[in-house]
Each structure stands twice: as C-alpha cells, then as structure tokens.
C-alpha positions as CSV (number, residue, x, y, z in Angstrom):
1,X,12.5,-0.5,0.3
2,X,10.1,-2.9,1.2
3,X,6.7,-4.2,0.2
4,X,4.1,-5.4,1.9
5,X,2.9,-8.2,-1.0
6,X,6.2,-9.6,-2.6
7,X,3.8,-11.9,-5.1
8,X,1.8,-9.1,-6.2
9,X,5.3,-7.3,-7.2
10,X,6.0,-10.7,-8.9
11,X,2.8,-11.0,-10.8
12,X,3.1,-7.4,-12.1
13,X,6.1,-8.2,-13.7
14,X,5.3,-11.0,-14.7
15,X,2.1,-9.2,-16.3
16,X,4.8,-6.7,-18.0
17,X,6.2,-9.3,-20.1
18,X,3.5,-11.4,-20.9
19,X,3.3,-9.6,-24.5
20,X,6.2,-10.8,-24.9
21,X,5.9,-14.5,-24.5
22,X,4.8,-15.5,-27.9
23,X,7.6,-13.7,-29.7
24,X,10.0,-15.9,-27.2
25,X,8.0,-19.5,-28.4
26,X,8.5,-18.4,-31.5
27,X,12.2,-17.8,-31.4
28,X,12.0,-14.4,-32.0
29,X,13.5,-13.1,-29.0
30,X,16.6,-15.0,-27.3
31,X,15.8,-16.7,-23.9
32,X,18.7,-14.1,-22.4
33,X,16.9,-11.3,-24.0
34,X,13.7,-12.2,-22.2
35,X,15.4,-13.0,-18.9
36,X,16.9,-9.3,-19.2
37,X,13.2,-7.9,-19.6
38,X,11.6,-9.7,-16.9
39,X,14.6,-8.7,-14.3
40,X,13.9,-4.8,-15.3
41,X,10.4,-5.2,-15.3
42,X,10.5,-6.9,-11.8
43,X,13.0,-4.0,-10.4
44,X,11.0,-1.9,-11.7
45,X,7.6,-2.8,-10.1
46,X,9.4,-3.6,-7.2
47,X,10.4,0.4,-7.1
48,X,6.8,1.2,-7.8
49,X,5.2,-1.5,-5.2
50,X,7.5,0.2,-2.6
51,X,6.2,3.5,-3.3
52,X,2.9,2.6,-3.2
53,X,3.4,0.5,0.2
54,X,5.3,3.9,1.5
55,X,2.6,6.0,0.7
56,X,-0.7,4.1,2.1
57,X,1.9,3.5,5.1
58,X,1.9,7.0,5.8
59,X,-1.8,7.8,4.8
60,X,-2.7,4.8,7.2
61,X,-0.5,6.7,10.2
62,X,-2.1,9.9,9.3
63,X,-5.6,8.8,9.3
64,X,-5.1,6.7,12.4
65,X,-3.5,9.7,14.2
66,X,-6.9,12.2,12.8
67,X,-9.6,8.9,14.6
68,X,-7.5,9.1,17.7
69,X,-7.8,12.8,18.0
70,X,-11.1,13.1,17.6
71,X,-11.7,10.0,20.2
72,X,-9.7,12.4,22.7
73,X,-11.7,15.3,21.7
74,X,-15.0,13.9,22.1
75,X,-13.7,12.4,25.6
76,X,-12.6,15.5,26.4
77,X,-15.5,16.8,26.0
78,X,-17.7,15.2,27.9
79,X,-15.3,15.1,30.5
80,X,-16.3,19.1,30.7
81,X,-19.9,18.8,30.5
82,X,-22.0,18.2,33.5
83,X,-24.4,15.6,33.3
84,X,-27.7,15.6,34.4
85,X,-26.7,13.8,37.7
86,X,-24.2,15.4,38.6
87,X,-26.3,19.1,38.2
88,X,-28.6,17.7,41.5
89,X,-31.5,17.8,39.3
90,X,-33.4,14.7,40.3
C-alpha cells in the first residue's frame, strides 16, 4: 500500500481530529484518548490515500496506453497513404 504524497495523508488526519482539539485543551478528552483518534484517523486516510493513488495509477496507465494507440494508428495511417510525391504527379 503505498502513497504517492505521505504529507497529504498526514494532513488529512490531522484535519480529522482537529474538532477535537479544543475538547483536549480543555481537559475533556485524555491526551491517550486523543493519541488513539489521531492513529485511526491517520490508518485510515492512509487506506483511503492508497486507494486513491491505486486508482489514478491505473487510470494514468490506461489513458497513457489509449494516446499511444492512437499515435500508432495515425502513423499507421499515413504510412498507407500515398503522398502526393510519391503518386508522380509533379
């Protein structure tokens, strides 16, 4: 599982328990509590950062694949029609 942009996966989390902050200055919520949130927030953006990586990956690969087709198809042809030149036509 891996992610292109590790800090984005960090700030996400880090955006998942920001609501939580002022209950944890105000002693509402224990300091282990909070640590316990932000390691299952960050696991789970982590998951969801490698999914999204895996899937504009593949859409990347796929898209790349179509332009090169399409290169070899227009090469191809004008590889099978005669130009001008070549007809004798001067």
């Amino acid at each position: 599982m891996s992610v292109k942009h590790p800090e984005l996966v960090l700030g996400a989390a880090v955006l998942c328990c920001a609501p939580m902050i002022p209950n944890l200055l105000a002693g509402e919520v224990a300091g282990i509590t909070a640590a316990e949130r932000f390691l299952i927030a960050l696991v789970v953006c982590w998951i969801l950062g490698s999914l999204l990586s895996y899937v504009l990956r593949t859409y990347n690969a796929q898209a790349n694949r179509a332009q090169l087709m399409r290169i070899i198809e227009v090469d191809n042809e004008a590889a099978r029609t005669p130009s001008s030149e070549s007809d004798g036509q001067e």
